[in-house]
Short mmCIF file of the C-alpha atoms (twelve columns), coordinates in Angstrom:
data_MODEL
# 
_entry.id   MODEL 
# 
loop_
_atom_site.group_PDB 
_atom_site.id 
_atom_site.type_symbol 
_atom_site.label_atom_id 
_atom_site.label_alt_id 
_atom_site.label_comp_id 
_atom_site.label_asym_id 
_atom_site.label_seq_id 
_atom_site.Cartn_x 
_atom_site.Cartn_y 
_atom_site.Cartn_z 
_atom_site.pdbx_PDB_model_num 
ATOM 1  C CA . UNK A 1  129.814 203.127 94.553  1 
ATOM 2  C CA . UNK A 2  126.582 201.205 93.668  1 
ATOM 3  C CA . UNK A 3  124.465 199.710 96.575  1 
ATOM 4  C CA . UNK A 4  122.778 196.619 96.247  1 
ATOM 5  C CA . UNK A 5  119.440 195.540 98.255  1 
ATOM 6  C CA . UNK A 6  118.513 192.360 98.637  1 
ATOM 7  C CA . UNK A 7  114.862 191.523 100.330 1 
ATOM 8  C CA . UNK A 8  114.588 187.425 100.822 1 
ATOM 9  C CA . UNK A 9  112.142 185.500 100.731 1 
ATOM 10 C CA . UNK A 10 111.227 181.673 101.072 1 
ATOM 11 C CA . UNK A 11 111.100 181.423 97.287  1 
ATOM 12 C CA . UNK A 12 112.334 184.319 95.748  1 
ATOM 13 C CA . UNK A 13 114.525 187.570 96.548  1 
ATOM 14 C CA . UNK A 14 114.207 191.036 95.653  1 
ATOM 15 C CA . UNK A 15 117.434 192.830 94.309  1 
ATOM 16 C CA . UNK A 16 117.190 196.839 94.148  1 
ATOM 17 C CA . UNK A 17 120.341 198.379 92.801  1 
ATOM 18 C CA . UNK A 18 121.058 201.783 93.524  1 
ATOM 19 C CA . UNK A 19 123.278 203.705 90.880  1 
ATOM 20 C CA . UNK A 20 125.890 206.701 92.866  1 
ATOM 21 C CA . UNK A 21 123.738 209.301 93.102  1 
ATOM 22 C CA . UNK A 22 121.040 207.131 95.192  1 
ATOM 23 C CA . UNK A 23 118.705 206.819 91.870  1 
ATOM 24 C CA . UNK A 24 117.141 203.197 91.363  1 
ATOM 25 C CA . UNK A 25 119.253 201.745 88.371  1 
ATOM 26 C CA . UNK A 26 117.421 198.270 88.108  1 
ATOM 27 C CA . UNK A 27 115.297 195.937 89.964  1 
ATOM 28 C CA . UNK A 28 114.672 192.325 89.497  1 
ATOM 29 C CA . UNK A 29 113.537 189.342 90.984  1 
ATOM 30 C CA . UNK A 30 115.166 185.808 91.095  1 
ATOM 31 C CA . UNK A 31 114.051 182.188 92.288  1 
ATOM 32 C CA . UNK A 32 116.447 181.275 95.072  1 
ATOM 33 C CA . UNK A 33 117.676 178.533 93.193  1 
ATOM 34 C CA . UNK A 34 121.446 177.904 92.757  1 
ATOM 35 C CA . UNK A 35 120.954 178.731 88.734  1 
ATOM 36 C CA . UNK A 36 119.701 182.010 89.910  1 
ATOM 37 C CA . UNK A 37 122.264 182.925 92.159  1 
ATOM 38 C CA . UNK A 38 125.039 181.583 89.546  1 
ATOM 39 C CA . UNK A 39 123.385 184.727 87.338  1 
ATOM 40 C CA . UNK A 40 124.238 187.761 89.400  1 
ATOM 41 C CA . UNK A 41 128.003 188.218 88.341  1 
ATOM 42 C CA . UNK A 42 126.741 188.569 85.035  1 
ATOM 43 C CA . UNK A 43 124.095 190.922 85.380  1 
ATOM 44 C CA . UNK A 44 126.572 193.412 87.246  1 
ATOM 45 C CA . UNK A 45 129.132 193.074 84.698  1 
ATOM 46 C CA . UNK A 46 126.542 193.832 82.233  1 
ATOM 47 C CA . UNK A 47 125.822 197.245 84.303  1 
ATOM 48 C CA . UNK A 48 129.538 197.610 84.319  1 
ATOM 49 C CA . UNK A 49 129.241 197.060 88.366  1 
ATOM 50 C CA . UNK A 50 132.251 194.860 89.949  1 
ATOM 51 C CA . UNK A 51 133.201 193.613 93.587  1 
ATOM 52 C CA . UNK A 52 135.372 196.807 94.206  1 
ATOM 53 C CA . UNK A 53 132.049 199.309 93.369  1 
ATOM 54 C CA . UNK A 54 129.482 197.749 95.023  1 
ATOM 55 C CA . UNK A 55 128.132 197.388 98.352  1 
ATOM 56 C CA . UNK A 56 125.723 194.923 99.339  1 
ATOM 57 C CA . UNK A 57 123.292 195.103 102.010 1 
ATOM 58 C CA . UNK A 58 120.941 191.398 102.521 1 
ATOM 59 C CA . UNK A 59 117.813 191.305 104.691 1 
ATOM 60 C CA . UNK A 60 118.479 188.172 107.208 1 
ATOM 61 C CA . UNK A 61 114.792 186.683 107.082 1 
ATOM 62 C CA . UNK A 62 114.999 182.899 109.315 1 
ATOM 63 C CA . UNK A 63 117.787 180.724 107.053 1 
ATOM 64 C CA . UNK A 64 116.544 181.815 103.646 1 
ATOM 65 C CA . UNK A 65 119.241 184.610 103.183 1 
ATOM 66 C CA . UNK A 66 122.123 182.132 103.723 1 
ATOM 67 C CA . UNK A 67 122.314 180.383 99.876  1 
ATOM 68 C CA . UNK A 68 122.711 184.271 98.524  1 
ATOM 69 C CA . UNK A 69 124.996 185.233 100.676 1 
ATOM 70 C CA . UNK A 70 127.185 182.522 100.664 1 
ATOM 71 C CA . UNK A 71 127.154 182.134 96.708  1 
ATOM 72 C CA . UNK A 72 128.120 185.801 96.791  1 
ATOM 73 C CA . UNK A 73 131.036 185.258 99.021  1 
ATOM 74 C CA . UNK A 74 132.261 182.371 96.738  1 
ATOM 75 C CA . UNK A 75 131.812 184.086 93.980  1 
ATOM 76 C CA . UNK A 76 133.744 187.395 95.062  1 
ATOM 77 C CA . UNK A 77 130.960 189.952 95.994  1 
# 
């Protein structure tokens, strides 16, 4: 199981993944545009991460963590 951080921001989030031993696999920042957002299927698949290995925990700051997590739900995450 990889886990999946995700520290918001008004402009910009914060995405720490964690590989299954706990070790930081990647980290990477995105505008919280809907472009953005559109990106993160592919850059699990390219880590060979999918909906069924992944866990994601989101950091509910005001209304800006809404857009990510309701892209991620429509996009299967």
């Amino acid at each position: 199981m990889f886990h999946l951080g995700i520290d918001v921001s008004k402009k910009s989030a914060r995405y720490f993944i964690l590989d299954e031993s706990g070790s930081k696999l990647k980290a990477f920042t995105l505008v919280n545009d809907k472009e953005s957002l559109e990106s993160l299927p592919e850059r699990f698949k390219s880590l060979s991460i999918t909906a069924d290995n992944l866990l994601i925990g989101i950091e509910a700051t005001g209304s800006f963590w809404e857009n990510i997590y309701s892209l991620s739900q429509k996009q299967g995450l």
